[in-house]
N, C-alpha and C positions, 0 to 999 in steps of 0.2 A: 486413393489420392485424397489428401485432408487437404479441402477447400478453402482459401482467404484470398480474404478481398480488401484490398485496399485502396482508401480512399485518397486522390492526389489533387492536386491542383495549387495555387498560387495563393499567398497568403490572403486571409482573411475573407475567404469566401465563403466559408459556413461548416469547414469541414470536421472541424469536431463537435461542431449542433448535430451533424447530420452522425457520426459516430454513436453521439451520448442518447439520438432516437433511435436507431441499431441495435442498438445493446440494450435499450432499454433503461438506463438510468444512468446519471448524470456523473460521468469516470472522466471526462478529460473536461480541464480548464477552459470554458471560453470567455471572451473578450474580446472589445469592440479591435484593440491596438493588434495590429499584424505581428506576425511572428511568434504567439505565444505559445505553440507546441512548438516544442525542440526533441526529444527523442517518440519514438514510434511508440504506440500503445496499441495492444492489441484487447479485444473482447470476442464475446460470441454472443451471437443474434440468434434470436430463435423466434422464429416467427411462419405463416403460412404453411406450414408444416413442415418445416426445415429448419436444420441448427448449422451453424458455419461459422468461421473466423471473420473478425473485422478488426483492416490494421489502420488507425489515423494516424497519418504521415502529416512531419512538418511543412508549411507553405514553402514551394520549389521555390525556389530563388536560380533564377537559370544565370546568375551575376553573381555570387558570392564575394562581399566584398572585406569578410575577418576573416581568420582563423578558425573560428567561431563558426561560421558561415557556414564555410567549406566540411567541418563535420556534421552538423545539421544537413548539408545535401548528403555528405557519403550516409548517415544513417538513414535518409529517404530511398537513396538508391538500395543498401542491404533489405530495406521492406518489402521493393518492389524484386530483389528477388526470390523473397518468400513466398510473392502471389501468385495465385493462378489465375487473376482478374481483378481489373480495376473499374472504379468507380469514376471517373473524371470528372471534376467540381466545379462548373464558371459560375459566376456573381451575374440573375440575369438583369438584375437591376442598374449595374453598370457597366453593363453588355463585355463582350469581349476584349480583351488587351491585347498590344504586341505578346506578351510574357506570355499571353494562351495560346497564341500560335504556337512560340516557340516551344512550351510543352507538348504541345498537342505532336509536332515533330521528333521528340523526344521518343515519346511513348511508343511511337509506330517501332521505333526500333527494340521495343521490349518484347515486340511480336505476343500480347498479349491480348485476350480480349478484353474489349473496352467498353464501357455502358455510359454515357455521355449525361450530367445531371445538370441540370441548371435551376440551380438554388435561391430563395431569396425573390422567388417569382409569386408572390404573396399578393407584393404591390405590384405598383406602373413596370412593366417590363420597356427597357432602355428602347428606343425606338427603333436602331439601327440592329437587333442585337436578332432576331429572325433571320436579317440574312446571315450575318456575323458570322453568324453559329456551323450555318453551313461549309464555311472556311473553312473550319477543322476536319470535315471528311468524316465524321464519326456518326452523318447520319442526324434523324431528328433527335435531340435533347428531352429527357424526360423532368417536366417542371414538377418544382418540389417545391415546398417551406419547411424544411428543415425543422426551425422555430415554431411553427405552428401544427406541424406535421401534417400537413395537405401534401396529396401526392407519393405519400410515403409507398401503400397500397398498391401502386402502378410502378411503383421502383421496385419492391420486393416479386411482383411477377415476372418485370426484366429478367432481376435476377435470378428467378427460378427458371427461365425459358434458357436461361444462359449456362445456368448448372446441371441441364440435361445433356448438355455437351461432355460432361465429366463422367468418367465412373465414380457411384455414388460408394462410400466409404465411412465403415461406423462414425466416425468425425463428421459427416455430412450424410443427415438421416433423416426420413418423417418422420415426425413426430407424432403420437397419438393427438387424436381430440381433446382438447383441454376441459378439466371439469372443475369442479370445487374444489377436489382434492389434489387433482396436478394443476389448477391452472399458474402459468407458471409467472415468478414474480421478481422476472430482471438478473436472475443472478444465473450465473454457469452452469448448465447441464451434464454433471456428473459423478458418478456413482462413486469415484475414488473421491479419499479426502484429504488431500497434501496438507502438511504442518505448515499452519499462515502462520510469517514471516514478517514484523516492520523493521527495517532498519532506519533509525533516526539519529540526529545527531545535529549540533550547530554548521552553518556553511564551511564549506572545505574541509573536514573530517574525513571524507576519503571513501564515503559510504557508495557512490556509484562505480567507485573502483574495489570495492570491496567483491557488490555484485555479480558485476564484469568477471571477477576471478573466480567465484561460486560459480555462475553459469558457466564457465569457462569458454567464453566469448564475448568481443568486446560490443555487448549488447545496449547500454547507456553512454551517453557524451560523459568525457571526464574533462578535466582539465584545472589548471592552478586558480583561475577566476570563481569567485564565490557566486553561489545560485543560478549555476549553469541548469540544474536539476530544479521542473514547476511540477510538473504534474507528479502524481503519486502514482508509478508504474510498476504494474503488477507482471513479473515472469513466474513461468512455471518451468520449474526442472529438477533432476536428481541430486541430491547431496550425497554421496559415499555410499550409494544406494536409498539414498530416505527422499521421498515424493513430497516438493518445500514446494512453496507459493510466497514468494520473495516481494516486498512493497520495497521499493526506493522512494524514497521521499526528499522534500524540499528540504535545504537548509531550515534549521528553525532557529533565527537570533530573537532577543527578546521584544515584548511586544512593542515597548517607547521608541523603536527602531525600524517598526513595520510601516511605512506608511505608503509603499506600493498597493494600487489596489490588487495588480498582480499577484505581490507574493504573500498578501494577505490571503487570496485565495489559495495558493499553492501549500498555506499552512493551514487553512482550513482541510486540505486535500490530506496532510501527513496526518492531522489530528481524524480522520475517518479511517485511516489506513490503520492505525493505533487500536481506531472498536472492531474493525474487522480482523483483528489478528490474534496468534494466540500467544505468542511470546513475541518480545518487544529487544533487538539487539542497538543500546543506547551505543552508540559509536562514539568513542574522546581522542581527540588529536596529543597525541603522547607531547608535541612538541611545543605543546600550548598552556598557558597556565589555567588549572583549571577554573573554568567558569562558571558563575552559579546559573547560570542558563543549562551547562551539563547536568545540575543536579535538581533543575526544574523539570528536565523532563524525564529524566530517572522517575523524578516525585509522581509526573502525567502517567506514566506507564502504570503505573503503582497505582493510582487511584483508578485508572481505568478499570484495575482489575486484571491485568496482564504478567505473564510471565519475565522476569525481567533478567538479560543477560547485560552486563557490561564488557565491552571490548575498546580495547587502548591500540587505536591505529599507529602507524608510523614509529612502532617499537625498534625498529634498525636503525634508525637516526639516537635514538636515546645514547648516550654515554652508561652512565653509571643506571643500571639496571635495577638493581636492587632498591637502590635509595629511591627511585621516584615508585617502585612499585608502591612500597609501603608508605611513602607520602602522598600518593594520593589513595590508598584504601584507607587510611586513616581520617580523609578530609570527606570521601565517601560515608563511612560511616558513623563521623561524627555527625554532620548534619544531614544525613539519610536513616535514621535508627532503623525505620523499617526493613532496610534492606541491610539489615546485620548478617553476618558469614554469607556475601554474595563474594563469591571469585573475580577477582579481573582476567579476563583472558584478553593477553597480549598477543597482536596480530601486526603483520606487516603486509597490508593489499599489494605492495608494489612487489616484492617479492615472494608472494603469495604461502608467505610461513603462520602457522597458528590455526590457518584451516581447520585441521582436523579436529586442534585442541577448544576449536569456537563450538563445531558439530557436538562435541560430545557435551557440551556445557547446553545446546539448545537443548539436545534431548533430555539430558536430564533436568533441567528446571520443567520442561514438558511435564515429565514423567510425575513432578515434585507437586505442578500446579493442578493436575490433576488424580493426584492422591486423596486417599481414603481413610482412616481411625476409624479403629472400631471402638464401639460405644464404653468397651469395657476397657479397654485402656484406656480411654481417655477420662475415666472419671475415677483410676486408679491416680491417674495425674494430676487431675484434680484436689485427691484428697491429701496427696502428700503437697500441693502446692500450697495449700490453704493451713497444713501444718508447720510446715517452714514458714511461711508469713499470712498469717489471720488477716479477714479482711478486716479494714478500721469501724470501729463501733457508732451509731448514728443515732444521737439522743438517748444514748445509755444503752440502747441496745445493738448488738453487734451483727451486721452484716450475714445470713445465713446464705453459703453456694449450695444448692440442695442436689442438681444435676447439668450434662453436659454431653452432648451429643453435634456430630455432623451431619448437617443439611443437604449442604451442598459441595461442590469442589468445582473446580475453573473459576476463578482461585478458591482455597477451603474455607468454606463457610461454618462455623460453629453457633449454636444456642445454647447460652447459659440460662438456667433456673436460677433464682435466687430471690430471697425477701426483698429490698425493695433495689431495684436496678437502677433505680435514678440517681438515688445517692451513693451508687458504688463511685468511689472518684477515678477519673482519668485515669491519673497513676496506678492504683491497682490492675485497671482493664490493660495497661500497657504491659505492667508483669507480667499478667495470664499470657496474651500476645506473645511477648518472651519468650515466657515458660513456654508456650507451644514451639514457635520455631524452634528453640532450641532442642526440646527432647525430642522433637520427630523429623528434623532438620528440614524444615519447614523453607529454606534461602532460598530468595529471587522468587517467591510469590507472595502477594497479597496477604494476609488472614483477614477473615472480617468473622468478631466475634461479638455475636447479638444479646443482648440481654432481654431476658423475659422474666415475667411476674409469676412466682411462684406460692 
């Protein structure tokens, strides 16, 4: 049985402080304003010698009063029934609610075990909130700070008294003694390595219904309202058999337009989801003109260092097919040089057509970003490049490329030798750039070509 635990309770009681101390580092959004998780985030805690899932569920609202609402609850309920145990979050600061009663009544019917925290108890605890607590039937409350992380210590042995109840399952394991060499540092415990995934894109592009169809479950909120999606949420699943790690990210419209502290953050969350990834799926709403915010963050991808796939959502809606393909590869290319011979792969999330034609595009710019040149080609390339066009002369004397070789790759990194590297111009360095993509079809990744003093 693969153990998770998820954390509930009513907005703005600390439950994603208490997550992002769980996990170990700072994956879901907080703020002071209620309501700021809307779909479920999952992590894995590894701590007192155990590793396990952890789900932050958005704050229950046992009154849904949108649309909006009502899926934010249905996807807290799909969490809770992925667990095998919850965490239950009061605020002991301003002691108990009606709203935590009627949670608290909720949960009895989840027939689940429950571990009672009372967060936030740092400061003055609410005066009335000792007895309060008892109301809920769950027993004494284990006081925490979340934020300062007091108390954490006494909540991870709950939890372990509580995980002895389970058969323990490779998912849920001791962990060795931590030493220099493993002591472990925040990030996921495991051996496989799934192709990381960001999808990005401007609001409403389509990209949490995108995912929703990849996972093949309706796993993130969708809907027609822009910046439904804050947090940058990470699934793990199969593509066509390929082991992906998929980031949804927040709308990103341009910066003169950000002034939520929100989704300031939410874009600060897409721009870490972009370093932590290895190919980058820019998502464009077919049905939109293109924006130069699509082609800023094509540019973000690209300077990160990232594998970059372009996909053109809402392809079913298009009429004339043809004309806007090549109107916008051309508007792509013309002010993206970098990203010359990238394909558009046309997709339709609602209809879920293009899937497979997107998969085959991830892998191979994968396969492209992490290519290799051997030394001896590359400086056969060299020498015909430098034959076809010489470099330009620098105070009468001309430019010598003397060698060329690969460093690195993710994305391919190259080192040119040559006499003096400073005054090679631009222009020249963007030929070679060129020349490379083009003779080793080099599309949808970076090149970074270094000069050195020879």
């Amino acid at each position: 049985m693969a153990i998770s635990l998820s954390i509930v309770g009513r907005p703005n009681v600390g439950k994603s402080t208490l997550f992002n101390r769980l996990v170990g580092k700072r994956t879901a959004i907080v703020n002071n304003s209620p309501g700021v998780t809307r779909d479920f985030q999952e992590g894995r805690s590894v701590a007192h010698g155990m590793s396990f899932k952890v789900i932050d569920t958005a704050g229950w609202d046992t009154r849904p009063e949108s649309e909006l609402d009502e899926n934010i609850f249905r996807m807290t309920r799909k969490a809770l029934e992925n667990s095998t145990a919850l965490l239950f979050t009061v605020d002991a600061r301003t002691g108990i609610l009606p709203v935590d009663l009627e949670i608290s009544q909720r949960l009895r019917k989840q027939s689940l075990p429950v571990i009672l925290v009372a967060n936030k108890s740092e400061s003055r605890i609410h005066d009335c909130f000792e007895a309060d607590v008892r109301r809920l039937g769950w027993g004494e409350p284990v006081y925490i700070s979340a934020e300062h992380g007091t108390g954490i210590s006494n909540l991870l042995d709950q939890i372990q008294q509580c995980m002895h109840s389970f058969p323990f399952e490779e998912d849920v394991r001791v962990l060795p003694e931590a030493t220099e060499e493993n002591e472990w540092d925040g990030a996921v415990l495991d051996n496989t390595k799934p192709l990381r995934i960001a999808v990005i894109g401007r609001p409403n592009a389509g990209k949490s219904s995108l995912i929703n169809q990849i996972v093949g479950d309706e796993r993130l909120l969708t809907g027609a309202t822009p910046g439904i999606t804050r947090d940058a949420i990470s699934i793990k699943t199969k593509w066509e058999g390929t082991e992906v790690e998929i980031y949804d990210t927040a709308g990103m419209r341009r910066k003169s337009r950000v002034v939520d502290d929100i989704e300031k953050e939410s874009v600060s969350e897409g721009l870490r989801a972009i370093r932590f990834s290895e190919i980058v799926i820019v998502l464009i709403d077919a049905t939109s003109p293109l924006d130069t915010q699509d082609l800023r963050l094509a540019d973000m991808a690209e300077r990160e260092g990232r594998g970059v796939v372009i996909a053109i959502n809402k392809w079913d809606l298009v009429k004339d097919k043809r004309a806007r393909q090549r109107e916008l590869h051309h508007k792509i290319e013309k002010s993206q040089p970098q990203l010359k011979g990238i394909k558009l792969i046309c997709v339709s999330a609602l209809y879920k057509r293009g899937l497979n034609s997107l998969l085959r595009e991830v892998r191979n710019i994968h396969e492209i970003w992490n290519y290799r040149v051997s030394t001896g080609e590359l400086n056969k390339w060299l020498e015909h490049m430098v034959y076809k066009h010489p470099p330009p002369a620098v105070a009468g004397l001309r430019i010598k490329l003397r060698f060329i070789s690969q460093i690195n790759n993710r994305p391919p990194t190259f080192v040119l030798k040559c006499s003096k590297p400073k005054a090679l111009p631009t222009s020249y360095k963007r030929y070679l750039i060129n020349g490379l993509r083009n003779r080793f079809n080099l599309r949808g990744t970076p090149i970074r070509l270094l000069l050195r003093n020879h």
